[in-house]
C-alpha beads as a LAMMPS data file, in Angstrom:
LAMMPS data file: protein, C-alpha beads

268 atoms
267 bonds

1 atom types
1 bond types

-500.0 500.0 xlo xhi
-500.0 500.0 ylo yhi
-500.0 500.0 zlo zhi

Masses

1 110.0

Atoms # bond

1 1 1 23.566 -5.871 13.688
2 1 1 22.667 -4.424 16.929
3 1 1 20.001 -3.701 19.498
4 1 1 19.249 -0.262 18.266
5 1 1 18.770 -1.636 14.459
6 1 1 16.533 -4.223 15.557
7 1 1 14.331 -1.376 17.249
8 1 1 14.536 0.650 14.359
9 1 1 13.039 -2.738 12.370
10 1 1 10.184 -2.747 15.070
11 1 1 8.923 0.766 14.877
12 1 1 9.034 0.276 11.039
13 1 1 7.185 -2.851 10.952
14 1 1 4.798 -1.000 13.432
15 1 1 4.680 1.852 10.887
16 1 1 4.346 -0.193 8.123
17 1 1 1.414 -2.305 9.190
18 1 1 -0.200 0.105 10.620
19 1 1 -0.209 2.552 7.889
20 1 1 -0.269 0.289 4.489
21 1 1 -4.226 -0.368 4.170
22 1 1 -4.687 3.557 4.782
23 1 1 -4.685 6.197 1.911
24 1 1 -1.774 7.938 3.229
25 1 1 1.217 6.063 1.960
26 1 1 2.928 3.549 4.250
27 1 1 5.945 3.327 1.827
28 1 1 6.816 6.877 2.073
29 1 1 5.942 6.798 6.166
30 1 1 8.673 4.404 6.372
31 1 1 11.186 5.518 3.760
32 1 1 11.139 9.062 5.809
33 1 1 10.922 7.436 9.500
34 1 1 13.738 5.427 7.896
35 1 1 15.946 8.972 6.344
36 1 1 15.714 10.417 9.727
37 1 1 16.358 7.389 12.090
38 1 1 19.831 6.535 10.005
39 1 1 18.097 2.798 9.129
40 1 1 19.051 1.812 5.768
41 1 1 18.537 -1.580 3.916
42 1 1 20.268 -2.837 0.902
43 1 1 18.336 -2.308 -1.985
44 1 1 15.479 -1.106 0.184
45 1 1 14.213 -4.423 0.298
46 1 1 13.505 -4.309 3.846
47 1 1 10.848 -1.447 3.359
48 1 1 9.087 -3.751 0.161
49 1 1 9.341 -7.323 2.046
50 1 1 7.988 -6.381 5.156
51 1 1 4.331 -5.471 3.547
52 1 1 4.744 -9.306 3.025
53 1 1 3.525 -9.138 6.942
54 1 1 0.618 -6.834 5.998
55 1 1 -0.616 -9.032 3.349
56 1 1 -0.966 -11.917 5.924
57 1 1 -2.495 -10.447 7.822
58 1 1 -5.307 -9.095 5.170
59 1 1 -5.176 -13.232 4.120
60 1 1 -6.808 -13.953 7.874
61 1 1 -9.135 -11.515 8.221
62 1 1 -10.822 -12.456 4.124
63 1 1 -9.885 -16.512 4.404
64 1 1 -13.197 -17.159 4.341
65 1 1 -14.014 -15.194 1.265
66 1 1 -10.747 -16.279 -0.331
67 1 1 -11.321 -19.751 0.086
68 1 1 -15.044 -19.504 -1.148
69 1 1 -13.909 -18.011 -3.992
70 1 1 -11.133 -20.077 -4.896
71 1 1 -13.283 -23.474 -4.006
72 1 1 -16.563 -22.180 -6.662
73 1 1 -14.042 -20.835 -9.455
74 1 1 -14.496 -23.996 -11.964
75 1 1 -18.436 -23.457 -10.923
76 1 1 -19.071 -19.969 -10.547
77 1 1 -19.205 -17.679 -13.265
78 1 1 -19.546 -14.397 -10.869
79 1 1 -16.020 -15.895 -8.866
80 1 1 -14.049 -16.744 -12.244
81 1 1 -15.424 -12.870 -12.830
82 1 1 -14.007 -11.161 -9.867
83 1 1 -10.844 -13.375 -9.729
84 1 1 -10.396 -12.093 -13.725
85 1 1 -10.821 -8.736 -12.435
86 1 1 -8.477 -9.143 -10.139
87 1 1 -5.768 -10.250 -12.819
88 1 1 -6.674 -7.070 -14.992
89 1 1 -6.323 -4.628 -12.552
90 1 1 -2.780 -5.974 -11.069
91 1 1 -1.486 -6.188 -14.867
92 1 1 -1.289 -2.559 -15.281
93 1 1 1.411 -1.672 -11.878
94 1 1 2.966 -5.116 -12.637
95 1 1 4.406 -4.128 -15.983
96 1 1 5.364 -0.830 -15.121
97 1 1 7.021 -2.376 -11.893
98 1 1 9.821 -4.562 -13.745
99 1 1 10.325 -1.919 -16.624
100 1 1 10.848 1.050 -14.427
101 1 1 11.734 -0.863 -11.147
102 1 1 15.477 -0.021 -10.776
103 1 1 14.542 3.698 -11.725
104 1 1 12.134 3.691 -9.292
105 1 1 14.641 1.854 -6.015
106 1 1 17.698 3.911 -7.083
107 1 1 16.333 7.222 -7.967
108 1 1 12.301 7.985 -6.036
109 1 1 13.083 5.899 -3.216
110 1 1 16.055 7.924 -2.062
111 1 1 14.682 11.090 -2.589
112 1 1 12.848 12.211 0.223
113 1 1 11.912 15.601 -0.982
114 1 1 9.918 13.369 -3.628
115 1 1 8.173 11.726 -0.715
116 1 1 7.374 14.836 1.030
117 1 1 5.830 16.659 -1.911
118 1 1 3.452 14.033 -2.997
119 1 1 2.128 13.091 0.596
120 1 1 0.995 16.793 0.716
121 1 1 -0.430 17.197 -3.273
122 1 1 -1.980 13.379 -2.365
123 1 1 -3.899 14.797 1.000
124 1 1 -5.038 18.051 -1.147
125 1 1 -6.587 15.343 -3.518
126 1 1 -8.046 13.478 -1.053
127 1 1 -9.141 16.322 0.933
128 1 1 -11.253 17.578 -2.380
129 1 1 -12.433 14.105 -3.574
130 1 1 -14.229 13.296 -0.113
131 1 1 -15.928 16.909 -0.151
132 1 1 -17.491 15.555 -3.031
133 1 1 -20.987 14.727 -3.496
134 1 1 -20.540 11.870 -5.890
135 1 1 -23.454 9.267 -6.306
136 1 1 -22.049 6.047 -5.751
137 1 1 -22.893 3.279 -8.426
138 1 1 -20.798 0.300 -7.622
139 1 1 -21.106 -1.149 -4.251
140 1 1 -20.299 -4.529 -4.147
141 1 1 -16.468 -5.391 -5.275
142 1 1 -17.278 -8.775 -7.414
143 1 1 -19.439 -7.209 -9.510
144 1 1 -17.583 -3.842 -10.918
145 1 1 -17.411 -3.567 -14.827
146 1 1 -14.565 -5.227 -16.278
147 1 1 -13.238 -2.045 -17.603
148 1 1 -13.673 -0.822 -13.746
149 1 1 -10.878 -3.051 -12.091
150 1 1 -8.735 -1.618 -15.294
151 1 1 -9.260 1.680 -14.857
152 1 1 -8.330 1.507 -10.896
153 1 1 -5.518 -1.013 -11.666
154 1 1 -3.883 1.964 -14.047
155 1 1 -4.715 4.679 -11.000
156 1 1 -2.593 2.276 -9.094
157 1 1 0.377 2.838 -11.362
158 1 1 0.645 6.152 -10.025
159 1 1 1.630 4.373 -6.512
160 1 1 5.295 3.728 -8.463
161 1 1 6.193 7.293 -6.985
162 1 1 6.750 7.290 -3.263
163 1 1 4.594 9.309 -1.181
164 1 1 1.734 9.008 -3.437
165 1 1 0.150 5.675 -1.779
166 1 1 -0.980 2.314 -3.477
167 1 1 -4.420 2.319 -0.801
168 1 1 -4.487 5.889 -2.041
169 1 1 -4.743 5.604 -5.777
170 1 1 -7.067 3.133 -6.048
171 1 1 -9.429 4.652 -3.607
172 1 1 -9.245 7.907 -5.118
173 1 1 -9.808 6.427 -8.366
174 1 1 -12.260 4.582 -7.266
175 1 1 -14.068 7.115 -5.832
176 1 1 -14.051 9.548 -9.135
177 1 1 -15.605 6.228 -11.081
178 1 1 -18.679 6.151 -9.088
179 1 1 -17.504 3.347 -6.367
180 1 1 -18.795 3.923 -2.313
181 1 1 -16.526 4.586 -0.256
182 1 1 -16.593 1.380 1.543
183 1 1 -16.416 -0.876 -1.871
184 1 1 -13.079 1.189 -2.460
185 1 1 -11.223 0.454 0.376
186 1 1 -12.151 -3.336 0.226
187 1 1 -11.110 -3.078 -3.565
188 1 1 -7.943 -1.691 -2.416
189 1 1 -7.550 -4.741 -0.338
190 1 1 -7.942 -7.533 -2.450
191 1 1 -5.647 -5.798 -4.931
192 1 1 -3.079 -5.677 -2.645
193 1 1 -2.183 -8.994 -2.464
194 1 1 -1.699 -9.851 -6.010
195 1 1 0.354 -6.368 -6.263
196 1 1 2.095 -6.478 -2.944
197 1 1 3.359 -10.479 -2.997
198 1 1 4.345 -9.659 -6.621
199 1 1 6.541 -6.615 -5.545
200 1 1 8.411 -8.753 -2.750
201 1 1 8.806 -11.786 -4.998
202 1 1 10.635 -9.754 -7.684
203 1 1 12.430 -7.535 -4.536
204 1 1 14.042 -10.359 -3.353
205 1 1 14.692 -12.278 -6.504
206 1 1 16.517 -8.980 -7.787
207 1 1 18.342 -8.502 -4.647
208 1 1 19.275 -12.252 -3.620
209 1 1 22.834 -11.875 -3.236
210 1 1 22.992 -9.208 -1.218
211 1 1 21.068 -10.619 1.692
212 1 1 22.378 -11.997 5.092
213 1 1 21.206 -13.356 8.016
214 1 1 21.703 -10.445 9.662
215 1 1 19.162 -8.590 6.997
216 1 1 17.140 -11.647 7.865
217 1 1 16.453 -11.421 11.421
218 1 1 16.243 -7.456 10.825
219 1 1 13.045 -8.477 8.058
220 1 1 11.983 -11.097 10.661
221 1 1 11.133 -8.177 13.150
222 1 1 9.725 -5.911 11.144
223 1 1 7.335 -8.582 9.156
224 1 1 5.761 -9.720 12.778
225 1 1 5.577 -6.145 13.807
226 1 1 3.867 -4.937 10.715
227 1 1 1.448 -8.170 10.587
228 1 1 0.343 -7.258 13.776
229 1 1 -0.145 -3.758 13.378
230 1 1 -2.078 -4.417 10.095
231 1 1 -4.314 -6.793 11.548
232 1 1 -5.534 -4.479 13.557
233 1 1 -5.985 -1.962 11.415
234 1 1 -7.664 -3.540 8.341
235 1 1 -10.781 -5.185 11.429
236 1 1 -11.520 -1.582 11.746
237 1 1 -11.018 0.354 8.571
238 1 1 -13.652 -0.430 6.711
239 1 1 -16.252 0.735 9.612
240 1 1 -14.637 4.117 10.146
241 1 1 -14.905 4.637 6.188
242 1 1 -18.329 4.358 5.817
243 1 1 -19.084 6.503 8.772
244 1 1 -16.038 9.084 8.233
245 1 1 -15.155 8.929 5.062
246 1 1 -10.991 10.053 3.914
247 1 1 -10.376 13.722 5.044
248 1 1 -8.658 12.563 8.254
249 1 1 -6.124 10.984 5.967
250 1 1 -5.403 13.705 4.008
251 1 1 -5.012 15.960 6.575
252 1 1 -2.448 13.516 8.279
253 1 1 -0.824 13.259 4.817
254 1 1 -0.131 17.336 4.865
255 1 1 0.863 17.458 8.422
256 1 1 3.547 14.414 7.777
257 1 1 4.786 15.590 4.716
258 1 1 5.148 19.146 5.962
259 1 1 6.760 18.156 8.653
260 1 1 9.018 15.865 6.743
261 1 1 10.381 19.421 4.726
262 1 1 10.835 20.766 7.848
263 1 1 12.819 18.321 9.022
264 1 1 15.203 17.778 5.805
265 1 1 15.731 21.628 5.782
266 1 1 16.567 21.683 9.311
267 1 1 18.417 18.321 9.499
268 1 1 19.375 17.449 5.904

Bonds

1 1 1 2
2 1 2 3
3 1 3 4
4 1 4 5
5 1 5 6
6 1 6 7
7 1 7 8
8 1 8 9
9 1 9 10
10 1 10 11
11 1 11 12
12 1 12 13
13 1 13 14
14 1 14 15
15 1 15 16
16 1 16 17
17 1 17 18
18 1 18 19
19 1 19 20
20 1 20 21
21 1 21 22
22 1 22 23
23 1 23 24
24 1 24 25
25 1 25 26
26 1 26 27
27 1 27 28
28 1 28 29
29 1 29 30
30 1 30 31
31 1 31 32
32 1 32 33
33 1 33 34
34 1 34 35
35 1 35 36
36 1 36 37
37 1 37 38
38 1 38 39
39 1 39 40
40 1 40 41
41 1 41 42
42 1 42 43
43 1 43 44
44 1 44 45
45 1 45 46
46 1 46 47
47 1 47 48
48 1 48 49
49 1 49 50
50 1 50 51
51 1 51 52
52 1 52 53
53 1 53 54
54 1 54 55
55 1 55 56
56 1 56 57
57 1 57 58
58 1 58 59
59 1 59 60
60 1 60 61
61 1 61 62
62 1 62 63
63 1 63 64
64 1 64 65
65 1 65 66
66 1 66 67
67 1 67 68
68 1 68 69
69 1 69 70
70 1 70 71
71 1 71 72
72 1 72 73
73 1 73 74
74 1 74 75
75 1 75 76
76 1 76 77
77 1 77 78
78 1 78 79
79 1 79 80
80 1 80 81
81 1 81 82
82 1 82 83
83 1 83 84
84 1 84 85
85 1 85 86
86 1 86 87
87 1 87 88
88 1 88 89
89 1 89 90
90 1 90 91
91 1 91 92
92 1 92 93
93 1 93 94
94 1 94 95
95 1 95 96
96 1 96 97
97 1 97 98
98 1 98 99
99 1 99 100
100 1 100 101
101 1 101 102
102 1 102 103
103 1 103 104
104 1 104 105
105 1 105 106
106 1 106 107
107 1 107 108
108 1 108 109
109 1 109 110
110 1 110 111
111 1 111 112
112 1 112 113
113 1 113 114
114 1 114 115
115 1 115 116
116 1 116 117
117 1 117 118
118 1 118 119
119 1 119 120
120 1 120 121
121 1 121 122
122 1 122 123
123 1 123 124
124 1 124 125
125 1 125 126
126 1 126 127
127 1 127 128
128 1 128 129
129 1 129 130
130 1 130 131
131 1 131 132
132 1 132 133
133 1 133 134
134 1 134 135
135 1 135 136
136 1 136 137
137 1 137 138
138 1 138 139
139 1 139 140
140 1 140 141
141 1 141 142
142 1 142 143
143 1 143 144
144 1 144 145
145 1 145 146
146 1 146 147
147 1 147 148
148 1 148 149
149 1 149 150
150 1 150 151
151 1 151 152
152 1 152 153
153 1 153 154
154 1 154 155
155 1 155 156
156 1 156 157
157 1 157 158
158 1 158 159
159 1 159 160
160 1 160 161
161 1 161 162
162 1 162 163
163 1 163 164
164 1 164 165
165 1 165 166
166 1 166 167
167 1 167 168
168 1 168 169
169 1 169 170
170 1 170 171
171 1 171 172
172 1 172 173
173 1 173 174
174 1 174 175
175 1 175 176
176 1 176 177
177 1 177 178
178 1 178 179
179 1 179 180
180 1 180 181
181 1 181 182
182 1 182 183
183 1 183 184
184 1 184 185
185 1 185 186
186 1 186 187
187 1 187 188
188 1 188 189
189 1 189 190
190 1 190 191
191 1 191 192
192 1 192 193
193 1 193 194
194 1 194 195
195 1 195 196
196 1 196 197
197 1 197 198
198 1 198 199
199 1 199 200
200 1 200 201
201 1 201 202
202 1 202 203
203 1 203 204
204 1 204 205
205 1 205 206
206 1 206 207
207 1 207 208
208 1 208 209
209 1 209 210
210 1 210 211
211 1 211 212
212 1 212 213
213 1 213 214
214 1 214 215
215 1 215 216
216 1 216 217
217 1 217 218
218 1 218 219
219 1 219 220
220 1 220 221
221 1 221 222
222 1 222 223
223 1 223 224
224 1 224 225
225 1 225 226
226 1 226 227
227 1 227 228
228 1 228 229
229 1 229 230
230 1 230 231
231 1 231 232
232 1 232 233
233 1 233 234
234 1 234 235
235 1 235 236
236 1 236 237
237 1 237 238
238 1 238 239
239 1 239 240
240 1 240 241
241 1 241 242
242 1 242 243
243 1 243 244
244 1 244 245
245 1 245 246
246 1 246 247
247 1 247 248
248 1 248 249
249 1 249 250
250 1 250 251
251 1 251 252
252 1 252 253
253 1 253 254
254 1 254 255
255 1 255 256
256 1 256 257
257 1 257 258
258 1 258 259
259 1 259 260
260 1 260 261
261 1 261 262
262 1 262 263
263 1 263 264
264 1 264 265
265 1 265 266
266 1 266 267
267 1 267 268
């Protein structure tokens, strides 16, 4: 390990954070930064482990709703609800996640032409879905349908391909069911965790012997980097939502993934 790797692990934490809570696919951001900066991890569990950082940092800035929630659960039927939705919409992406999960590492994760592709086609979709004049019926997150957190957990499933975006799916899907455009992203949150602590646990169980030190103080630098970064990001995302809306994002989706197929046909 050397200076220039750890530096690498910084700008990809920074990446990372920065770019996991928006539609726009922080896996792929890094998987590309990663092709064209020479980083590589074994298994790729660097890229999975460090949204460990993100999720901390989405922990802080909800503790107080988390806790409330987990404190009323044997009292309150409305937070046994939302936790239960919760459960149903992770189940979907978790069982798809072990059965296809060494397809997915060893085959869409190193193919960045994958990555490319679907960040464009995503930012089309995005593009069209906030031109939409949809009439939002859900607004608050704790009180969706039951069949609603399923529906946006199997939208999520489509996050398995790189490039495509977890935040994405979900919002997107979200969106189409009649959800405002703030109660998606906020969904999109809470989901996270369950989906994003279950993808490291099972990361780093399936890849325990082939970690080092030296792959720990690389993770070390990128987790901080990309808890940070997230931190900041999730305060003000929500906000700029409401009064924006998505087609920013998918217009930064096409620009990055164009400019990704630019850069593998000119540099491989």
């Amino acid at each position: 390990m050397d200076l220039s790797t750890l530096f690498q692990a910084l700008l990809l934490g920074i990446l990372e954070g920065f770019t996991e809570f928006l539609p726009v696919s922080s896996t792929g951001h890094i998987l590309l930064a990663g092709h064209f900066l020479g980083f590589a991890s074994k298994g790729n569990v660097f890229e999975i482990v460090i949204q460990l950082g993100a999720i901390l940092a989405i922990l802080i800035v909800y503790f107080q709703r988390l806790w409330q929630i987990f404190i009323t659960l044997p009292s309150d039927p409305a937070s046994r609800r939302f936790a239960i939705g919760i459960v149903i919409a992770f189940l979907p992406a978790a069982l798809i996640g072990v059965l296809a999960h060494d397809f997915i590492k060893t085959v869409l994760f190193e193919t960045p032409l994958v990555i490319c592709v679907m960040l464009i086609i995503g930012g089309v979709i995005l593009l069209w879905v906030d031109r939409q004049a949809f009439t939002p019926r859900h607004h608050d997150v704790a009180e969706f349908p039951l069949s609603l957190y399923l529906k946006i957990g199997l939208f999520q499933c489509l996050a398995m391909i790189p490039g495509t975006s977890r935040s994405g799916a979900t919002i997107v899907g979200a969106l189409l069911m009649g959800v405002s455009k703030r109660a998606a992203a906020e969904f999109s949150f809470f989901l996270a965790m369950p989906t994003m602590l279950g993808a490291f646990t099972y990361d780093i169980w399936k890849n325990r012997d082939l970690l080092t030190m030296d792959d720990a103080a690389i993770i070390a630098v990128g987790f901080i980097a990309a808890f940070i970064s997230a931190l900041v990001v999730v305060r003000a995302l929500l906000d700029f939502v409401s009064r924006r809306g998505y087609a920013i994002f998918g217009w930064w989706r096409i620009i990055v993934g164009t400019a990704g197929l630019v850069g593998l046909m000119v540099f491989g």
